[in-house]
MARRODREN-913616 format. One line per 10 residues: number of its first residue (from 1); their letters; for each residue x, y, z of C-alpha. Coordinates in pm, whole numbers, plus 50000, padded with zeros to 5 digits. Layout:
REM residues N
NUM	a	X/Y/Z; ... $
This chain:
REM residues 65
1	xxxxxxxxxx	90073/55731/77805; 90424/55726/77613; 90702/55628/77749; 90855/55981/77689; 90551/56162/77928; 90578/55862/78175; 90918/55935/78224; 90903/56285/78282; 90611/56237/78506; 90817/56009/78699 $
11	xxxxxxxxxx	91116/56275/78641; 90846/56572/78801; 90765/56349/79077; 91135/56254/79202; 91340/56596/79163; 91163/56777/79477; 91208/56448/79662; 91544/56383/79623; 91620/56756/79658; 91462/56779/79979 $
21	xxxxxxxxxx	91666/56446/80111; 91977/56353/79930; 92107/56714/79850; 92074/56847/80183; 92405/56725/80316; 92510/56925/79983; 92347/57216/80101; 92363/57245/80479; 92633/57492/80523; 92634/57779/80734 $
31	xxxxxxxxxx	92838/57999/80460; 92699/58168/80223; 92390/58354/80403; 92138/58494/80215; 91916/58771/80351; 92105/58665/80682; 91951/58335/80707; 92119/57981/80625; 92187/57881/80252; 92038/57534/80384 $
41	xxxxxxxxxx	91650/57743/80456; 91689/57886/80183; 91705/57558/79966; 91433/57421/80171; 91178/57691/80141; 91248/57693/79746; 91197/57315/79693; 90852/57351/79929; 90743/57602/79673; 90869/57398/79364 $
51	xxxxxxxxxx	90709/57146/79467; 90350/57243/79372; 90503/57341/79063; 90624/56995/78955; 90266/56887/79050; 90093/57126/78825; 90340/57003/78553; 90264/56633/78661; 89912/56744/78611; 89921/56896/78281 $
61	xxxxx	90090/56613/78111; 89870/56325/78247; 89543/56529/78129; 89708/56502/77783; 89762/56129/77800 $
């Protein structure tokens, strides 16, 4: 594998981890709301679903390796 795919495989793998831990004190605010609910679920519930995402792309460029 190149080092350009090993880096974004290692890129794919990181962003919904540190998203989900060292942004939160970034996003845990009660203001704005959104659909009534807490910015903070909001950001959560995203990343869960991104997650499988990055996966997929982690995936697709190993397979080509």
């Amino acid at each position: 594998m190149s080092r350009a795919k090993r880096l974004a495989v290692i890129g794919l793998a990181a962003m919904p981890a540190l998203a989900l831990t060292l942004a939160v004190p970034l996003a845990n605010r009660m203001e704005p709301t959104v659909g009534g609910a807490p910015f903070l679920l909001l950001w959560i519930v995203g990343w869960v679903v991104a997650t499988p995402i990055c996966l997929f792309g982690i995936s697709k460029l190993e397979r080509r390796a």
